[in-house]
N, C-alpha and C positions, 0 to 999 in steps of 0.2 A: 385098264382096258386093253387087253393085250390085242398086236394086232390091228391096229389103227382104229379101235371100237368096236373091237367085239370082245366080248366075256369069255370071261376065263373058260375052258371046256369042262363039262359036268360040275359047273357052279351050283345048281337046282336041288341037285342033291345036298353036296356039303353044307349049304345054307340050308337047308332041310333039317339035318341034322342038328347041327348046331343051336337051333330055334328049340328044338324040341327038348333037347340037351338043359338047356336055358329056362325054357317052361315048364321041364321037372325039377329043377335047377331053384327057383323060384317059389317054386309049389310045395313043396319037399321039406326034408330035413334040413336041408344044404341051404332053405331062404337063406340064414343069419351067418353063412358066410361072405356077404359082403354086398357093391350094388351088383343090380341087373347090369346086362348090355342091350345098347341099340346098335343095332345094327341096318347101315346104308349101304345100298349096293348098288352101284353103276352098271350096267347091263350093257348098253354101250348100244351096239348093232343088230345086237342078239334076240330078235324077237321072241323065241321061241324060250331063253329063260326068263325072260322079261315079264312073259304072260304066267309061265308058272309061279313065280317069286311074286308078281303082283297079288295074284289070288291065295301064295300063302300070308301077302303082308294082309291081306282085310280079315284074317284070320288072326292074326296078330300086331295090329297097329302099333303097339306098346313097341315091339321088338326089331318092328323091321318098314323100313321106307326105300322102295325101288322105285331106281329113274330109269331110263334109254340112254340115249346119244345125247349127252349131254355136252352143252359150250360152256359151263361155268366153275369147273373142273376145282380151279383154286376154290374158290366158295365154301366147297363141297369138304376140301383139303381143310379149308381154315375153321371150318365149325366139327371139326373131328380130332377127337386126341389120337386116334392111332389111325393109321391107314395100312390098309391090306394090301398089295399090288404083284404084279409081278416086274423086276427089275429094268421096265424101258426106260430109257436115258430119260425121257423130256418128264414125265411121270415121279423118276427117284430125285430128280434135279427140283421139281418143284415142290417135296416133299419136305424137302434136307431145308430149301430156300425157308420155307414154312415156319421148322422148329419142331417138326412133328416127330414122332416116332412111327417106325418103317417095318412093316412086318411081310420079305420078300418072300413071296409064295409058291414062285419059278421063273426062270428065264430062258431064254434062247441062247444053245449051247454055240460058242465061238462068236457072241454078238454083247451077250447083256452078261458075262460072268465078272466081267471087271468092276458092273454097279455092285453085284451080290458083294465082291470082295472091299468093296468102299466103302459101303456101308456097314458092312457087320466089323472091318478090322477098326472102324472109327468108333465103333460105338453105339454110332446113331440109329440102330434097328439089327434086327434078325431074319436068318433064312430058316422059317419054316416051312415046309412041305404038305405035311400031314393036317386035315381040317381039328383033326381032335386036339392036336399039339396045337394049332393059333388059337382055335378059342382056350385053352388053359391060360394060353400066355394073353391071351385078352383078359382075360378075368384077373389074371395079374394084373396087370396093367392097373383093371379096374379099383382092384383091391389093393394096391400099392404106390400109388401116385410117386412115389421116390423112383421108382423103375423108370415110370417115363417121363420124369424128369431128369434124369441119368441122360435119356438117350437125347432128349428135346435139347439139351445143355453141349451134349456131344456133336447134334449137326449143327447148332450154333457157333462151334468152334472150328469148324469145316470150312465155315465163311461164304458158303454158297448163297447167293442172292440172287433175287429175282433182276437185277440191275436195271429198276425202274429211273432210281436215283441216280445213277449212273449218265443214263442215257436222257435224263431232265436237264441236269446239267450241262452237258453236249448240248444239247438245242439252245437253249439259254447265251451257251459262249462261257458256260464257268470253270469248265473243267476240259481236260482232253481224253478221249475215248481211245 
């Protein structure tokens, strides 16, 4: 949710595409290359892609479920095998924390390029750009579960944590922060 909660700019369409991508995808010659994707999108602030991507999700329930402004962010994270985002700190930190793999979609030049470079020199995810390049690499994903078990294994190794346990501890008196 770039931007303190608002959606990416011209999400409406890429997700447009994509869907449609998917539903000839699906439909086609190409069913029996592998599964479908669902696709969740955070909208964030964004009323206006919010209403269009709702009324293409009741179009495609199968494909696609959009929220708003959402407080439950990790939830969201932890019942997803990949996450889409663009590279803000609190966002790629609780991605990485997850296990997830990370597919960063853009960032704010002289702020967020050092998350781009942490995650892609580790392993743990890719900077794609282009909507047609993430969904390929989503259907990877899909179709290849060793991929992102690669990368899930890689921000594992990162050691970023949520430092829930951490800071239990601390209250407790068992450890020092």
């Amino acid at each position: 949710a770039p931007g303190g909660g608002a959606a990416r700019p011209g999400i409406s369409p890429r997700v447009g595409r994509n869907l449609r991508e998917e539903r000839r995808r699906l439909s086609g010659t190409d069913a029996g290359e592998g599964p479908g994707l669902a696709l969740t999108v955070v909208c964030g602030r964004d009323r206006l892609s919010y209403g269009v991507l709702s009324r293409l999700a009741k179009k495609t329930p199968s494909l696609l479920t959009v929220h708003g402004y959402v407080r439950d962010m990790p939830d969201l994270i932890q019942k997803s095998d990949c996450v889409v985002t663009k590279a803000g700190a609190s966002l790629t930190m609780e991605v990485l924390a997850l296990r997830k793999p990370l597919i960063i979609s853009t960032y704010i030049h002289g702020q967020e390029l050092g998350n781009v470079r942490y995650v892609t020199r580790n392993g743990a995810g890719w900077f794609i750009q282009k909507p047609a390049d993430i969904y390929r690499k989503l259907l990877r994903l899909a179709q290849d579960p060793s991929c992102a078990a690669r990368a899930a294994e890689n921000a594992r190794k990162l050691g970023v944590s949520g430092g829930a346990e951490a800071v239990a501890a601390y209250i407790m008196g068992e450890a020092p922060v």
